[in-house]
N, C-alpha and C positions, 0 to 999 in steps of 0.2 A: 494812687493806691485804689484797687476797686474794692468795694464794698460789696463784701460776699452775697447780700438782701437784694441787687442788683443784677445779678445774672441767677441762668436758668440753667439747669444740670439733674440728668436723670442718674441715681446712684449706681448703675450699670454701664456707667463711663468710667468709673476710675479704674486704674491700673499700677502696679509698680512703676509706672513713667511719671502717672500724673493722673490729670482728671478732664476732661473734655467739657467743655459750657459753653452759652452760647451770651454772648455782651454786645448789647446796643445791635441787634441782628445778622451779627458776625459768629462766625465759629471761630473759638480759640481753643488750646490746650495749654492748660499748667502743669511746667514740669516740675519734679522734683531734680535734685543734682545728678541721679542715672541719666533721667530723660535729657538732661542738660547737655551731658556729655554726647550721649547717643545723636541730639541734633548737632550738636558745633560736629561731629562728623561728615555728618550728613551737610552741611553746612560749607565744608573746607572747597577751597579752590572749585566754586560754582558746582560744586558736584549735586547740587539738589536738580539743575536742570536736565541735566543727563539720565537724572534718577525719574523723574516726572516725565520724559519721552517714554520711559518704559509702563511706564502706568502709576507709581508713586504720586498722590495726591502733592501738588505744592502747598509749600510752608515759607513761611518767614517770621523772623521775630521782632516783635513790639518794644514797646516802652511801657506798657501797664505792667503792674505789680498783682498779685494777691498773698495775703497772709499766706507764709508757710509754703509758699513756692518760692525756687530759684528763678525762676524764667517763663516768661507768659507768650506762644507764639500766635499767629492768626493763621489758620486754614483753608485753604480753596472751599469754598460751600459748594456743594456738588447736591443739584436738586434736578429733577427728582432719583431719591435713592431707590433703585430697582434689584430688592433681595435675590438671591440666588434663586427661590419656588417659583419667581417670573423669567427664568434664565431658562433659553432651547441650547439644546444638549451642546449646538455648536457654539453657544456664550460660555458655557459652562468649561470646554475646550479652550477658548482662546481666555478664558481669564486664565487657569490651567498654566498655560503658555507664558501669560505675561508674570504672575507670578516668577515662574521657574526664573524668566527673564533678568527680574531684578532680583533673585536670589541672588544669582552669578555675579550681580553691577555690585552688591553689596559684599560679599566675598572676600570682592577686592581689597578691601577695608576692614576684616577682621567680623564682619558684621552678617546676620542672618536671620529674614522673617522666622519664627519659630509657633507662634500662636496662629494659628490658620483660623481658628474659629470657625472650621465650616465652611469656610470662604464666608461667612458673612461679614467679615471686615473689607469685602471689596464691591464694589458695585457696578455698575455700566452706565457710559452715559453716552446718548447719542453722538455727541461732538466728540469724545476720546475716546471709545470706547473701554476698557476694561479699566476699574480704576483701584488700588489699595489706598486704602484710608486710613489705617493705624497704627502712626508711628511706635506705639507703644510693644504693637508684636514682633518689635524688633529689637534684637537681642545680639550681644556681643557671641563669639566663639567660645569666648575661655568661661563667660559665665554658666555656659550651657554644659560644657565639658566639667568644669569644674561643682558642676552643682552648686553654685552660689543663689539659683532663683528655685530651686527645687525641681529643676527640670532634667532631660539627658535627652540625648544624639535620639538613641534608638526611639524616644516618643517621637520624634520629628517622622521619621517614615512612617509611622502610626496617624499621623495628622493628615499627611498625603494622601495616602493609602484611602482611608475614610471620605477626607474631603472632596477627592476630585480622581485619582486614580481608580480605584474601585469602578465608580460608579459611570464614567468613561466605558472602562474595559467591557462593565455586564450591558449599555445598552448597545454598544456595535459588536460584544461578539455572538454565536451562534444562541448563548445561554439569551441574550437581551430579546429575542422572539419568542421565549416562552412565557404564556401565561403567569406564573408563578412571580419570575423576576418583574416581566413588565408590572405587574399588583407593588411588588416592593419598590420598587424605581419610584413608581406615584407615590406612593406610600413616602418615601425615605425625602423626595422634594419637597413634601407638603409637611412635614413633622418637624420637630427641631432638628436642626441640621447636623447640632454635637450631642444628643441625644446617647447616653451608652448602648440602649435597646439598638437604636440605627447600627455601630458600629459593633457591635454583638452580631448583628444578621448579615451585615457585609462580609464579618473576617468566613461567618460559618460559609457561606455562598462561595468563599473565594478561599478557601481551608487554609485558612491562614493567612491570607495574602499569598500564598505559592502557589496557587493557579495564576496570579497575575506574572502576566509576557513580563522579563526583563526583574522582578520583584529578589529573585535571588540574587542577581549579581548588585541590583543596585543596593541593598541592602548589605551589601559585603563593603562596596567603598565609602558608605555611611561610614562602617564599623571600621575601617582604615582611615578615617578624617579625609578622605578624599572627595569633597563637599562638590567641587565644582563637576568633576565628573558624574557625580549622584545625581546631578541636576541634568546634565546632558542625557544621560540613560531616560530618566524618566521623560521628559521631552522630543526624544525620541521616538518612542514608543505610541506616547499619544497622539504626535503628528503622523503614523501612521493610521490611528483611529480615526476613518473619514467619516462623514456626518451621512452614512449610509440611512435608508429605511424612509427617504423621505419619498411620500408615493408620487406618484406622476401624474394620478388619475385625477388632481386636482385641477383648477384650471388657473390661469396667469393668478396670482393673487392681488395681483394693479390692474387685473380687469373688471369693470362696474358690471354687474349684472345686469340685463337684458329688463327694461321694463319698469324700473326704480330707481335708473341712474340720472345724478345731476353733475356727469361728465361734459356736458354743450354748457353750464356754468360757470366751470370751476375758476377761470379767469376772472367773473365776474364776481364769484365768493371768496376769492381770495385777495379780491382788492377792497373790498368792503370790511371787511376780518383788519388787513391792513390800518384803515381810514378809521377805525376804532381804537387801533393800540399802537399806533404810529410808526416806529422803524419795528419791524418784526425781527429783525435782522439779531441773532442770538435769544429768541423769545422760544418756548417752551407750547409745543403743539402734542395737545394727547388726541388722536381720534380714534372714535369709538367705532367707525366703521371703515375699517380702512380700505377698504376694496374702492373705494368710494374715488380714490387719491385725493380727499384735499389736503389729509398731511403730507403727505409727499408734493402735492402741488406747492403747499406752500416753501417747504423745504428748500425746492427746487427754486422760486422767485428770488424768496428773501434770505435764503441764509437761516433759520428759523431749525432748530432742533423738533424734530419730530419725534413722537412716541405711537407706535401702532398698536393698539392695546387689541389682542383676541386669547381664547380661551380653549385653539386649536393650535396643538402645539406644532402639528404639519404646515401650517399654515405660515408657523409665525417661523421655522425652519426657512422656506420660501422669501418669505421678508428679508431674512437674513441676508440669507442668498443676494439678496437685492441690496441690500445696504452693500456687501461685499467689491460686488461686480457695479457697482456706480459711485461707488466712492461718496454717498450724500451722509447728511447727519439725521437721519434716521435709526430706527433702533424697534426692536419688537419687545411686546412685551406681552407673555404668557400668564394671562389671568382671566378670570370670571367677574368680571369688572361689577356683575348685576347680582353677585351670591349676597344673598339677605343675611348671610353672619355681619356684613360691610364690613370685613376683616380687608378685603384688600382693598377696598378706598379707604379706609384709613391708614394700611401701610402707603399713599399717595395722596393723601391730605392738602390739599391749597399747595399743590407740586407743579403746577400748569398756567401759562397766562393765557390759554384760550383751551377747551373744550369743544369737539365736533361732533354732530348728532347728525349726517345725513344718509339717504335724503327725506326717509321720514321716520319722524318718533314711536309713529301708531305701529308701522311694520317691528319698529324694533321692539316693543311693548309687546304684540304678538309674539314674535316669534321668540321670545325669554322667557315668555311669561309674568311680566311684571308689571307694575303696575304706573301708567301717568306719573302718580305723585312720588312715588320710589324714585324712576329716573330722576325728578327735577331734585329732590334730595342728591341723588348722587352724583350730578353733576357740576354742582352747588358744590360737595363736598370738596372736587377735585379742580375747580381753579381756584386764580388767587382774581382772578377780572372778570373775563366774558364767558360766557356758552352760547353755543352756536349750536339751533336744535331744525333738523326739514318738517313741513310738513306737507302730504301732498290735498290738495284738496279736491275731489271727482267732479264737486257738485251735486255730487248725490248721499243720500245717505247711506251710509254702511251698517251691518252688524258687526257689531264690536263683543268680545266675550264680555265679562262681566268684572274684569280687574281694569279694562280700561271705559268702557262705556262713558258716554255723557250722563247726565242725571238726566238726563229728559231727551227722548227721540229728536227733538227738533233742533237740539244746540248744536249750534255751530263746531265743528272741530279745532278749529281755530283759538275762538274764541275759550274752549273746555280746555285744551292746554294752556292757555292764558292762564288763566284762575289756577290753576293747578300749581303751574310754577310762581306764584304769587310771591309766595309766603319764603319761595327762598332766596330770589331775589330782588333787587331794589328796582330795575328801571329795564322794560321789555322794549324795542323795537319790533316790529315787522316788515321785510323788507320780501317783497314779490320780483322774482325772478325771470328778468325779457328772456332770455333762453332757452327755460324752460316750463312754458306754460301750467298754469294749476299747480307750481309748488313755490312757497313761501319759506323763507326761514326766519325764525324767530333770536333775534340777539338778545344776549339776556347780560343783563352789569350786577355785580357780585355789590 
């Protein structure tokens, strides 16, 4: 029996299923006897594997106990979780997809996701990509038809519609080029995502929902219980919605820049990266500059889940594109990694066994505007082991603005990033690079 004083739970996990907590560094969920029921379904003749090809996070049940539950199972721990406000329009798409996907698998069975939440009950992860996480927003047929949870059919196309249809529809169709929309699109990713104001300004935008392609008829086989076709209409629709608008005028985004690249390297930085954390192989790579490829370098060696962290959603479009067409376990991810709220390093908190910083700190520091000791804060925040920061050194001195300067003209560059990242973590290396003369990287142990 676990002792309630023993595990950790935020009160925005419970549900009519149960309650989600986490014990001894595992995720579990406690069901109560709905939830109970709801899994032994899920449960029956190996149907959870079938159900986790399609994106259904896996489960299985334990042996632990807790007060006032029937049933205690354990969770896939799926880290790092990457909210839907870091998702480009084509994530946003194929979760879309996979959702519909396992509507239909659950169907079969009487059974149907009904709580979308926004989609923020799903998340992406490099290695599977699109993934649902909560068994709880899943709901039998008859309880929803019959209002036994206080729910009904017609809120479900109200969820859709909101969550991922909508907002589909307005950034590919003609309306998603205008000013107006594009402001609410940012607007409507960055806010709560079940927000009433959001889905107030989507129905006015889309008069009702019947500016949306297909919205009338699929809305009629709702209203006929015709579940499985309602799902085909809408899935249809969207796969015609192609991830237009991505411009051209950029250049490869796996091209290093001219002049600051430590591409003649990266064999040499990624076996060293390696020789710190031993099999890389399923280990968590965020790099902060990804033009750079050594998360994809390293992707590409060992097996190693990458995360391409940028703050240009064109960009990270392109990324996709690439994870797509090479089939690697990479993954983009749409954020401002350096916004001084530290709102999104905290939603990716000690979510990384390595952090990359090349090829140098000082350039990145200029060109964000932030500051030496910010970075090292923030990269500190975001692994659970190492950071890996370039620095180039001229030999000569530089002017520096005044958020990163040395205290003193004559300090060494090096050595001023030293002291800087002191404080956040334990034990620095320096390791000087045969390939590419005058740049250093600094390894830093959490």
């Amino acid at each position: 029996m676990i002792d309630p004083k023993d595990i950790y739970c935020d009160s925005l996990l419970h549900d009519s299923c149960g309650v989600v907590f986490q014990y001894q560094g595992r995720i579990h969920r406690a069901l109560h006897e709905r939830g109970s029921k709801i899994f032994e379904l899920l449960s029956n003749d190996n149907w959870m594997d079938s159900l986790a090809e399609l994106g259904l996070v896996r489960m299985h049940k334990t042996d632990l106990q807790i007060p006032g539950y029937n049933t205690v199972i354990e969770c896939e721990r799926i880290s790092p979780i990457i909210p839907p406000p870091m998702w480009t329009s084509s994530m946003l798409r194929e979760a879309a997809l996979s959702l519909c996907e396992i509507n239909k698998e659950l169907l079969l069975r009487g059974l149907v996701i009904w709580d979308l939440k926004g989609m923020a009950n799903m998340t992406f992860s490099a290695q599977h990509g699109p993934v649902f996480m909560d068994i709880g927003a899943i709901h039998r047929i008859d309880e929803i038809e019959n209002g036994v949870l206080s729910t009904s059919i017609n809120s479900l196309f109200e969820q859709i519609a909101s969550s991922f249809y909508a907002p589909l529809w307005l950034a590919h169709s003609a309306l998603g080029r205008g000013r107006l929309v594009r402001q609410f699109l940012e607007y409507y990713r960055k806010g709560p995502m079940s927000s009433e104001l959001s889905k107030a300004m989507l129905r006015r935008l889309t008069i009702g929902w019947r500016a949306l392609p297909g919205a009338l008829r699929a809305r009629a086989l709702l209203g006929s219980r015709q579940y499985t076709r309602f799902y085909e209409v809408i899935m249809h629709e969207i796969r015609d919605w192609g991830c237009d608008g991505i411009s051209e005028a950029y250049a490869d985004p796996c091209e290093p820049s001219e002049g600051q690249s430590v591409r003649r390297s990266i064999g040499e930085i990624v076996r060293i990266i390696g020789d710190r954390l031993g099999n890389l192989k399923g280990k968590t790579v965020f790099d902060l500059c990804p033009q750079e490829k050594v998360g994809t370098g390293i992707a590409d060696r060992y097996a190693a889940n990458a995360y391409l962290l940028t703050k240009d959603s064109t960009i990270a479009e392109q990324y996709w594109g690439l994870r797509k067409k090479k089939n690697k376990p990479v993954l983009p991810v749409v954020c401002d990694i350096w916004d001084r709220s530290f709102h999104n390093c905290c939603d990716l908190e000690e979510s990384c066994d390595v952090v990359c910083l090349l090829p140098s700190i000082i350039d990145a520091a200029m060109n964000d505007k932030v500051p030496i000791d910010f970075i090292g804060r923030v990269t500190s925040s975001l692994t659970r082991n190492i950071a890996v920061v370039g620095i180039r050194n001229t030999g000569t001195q530089r002017e520096y603005p005044f958020f990163v300067s040395p205290a003193q003209p004559s300090d060494n560059v090096l050595d001023f990033v030293r002291q800087a990242f002191r404080k956040y973590f334990r034990k620095q290396e320096v390791v000087n690079l045969s390939d590419t003369p005058g740049t250093s990287i600094l390894i830093l142990h959490k």
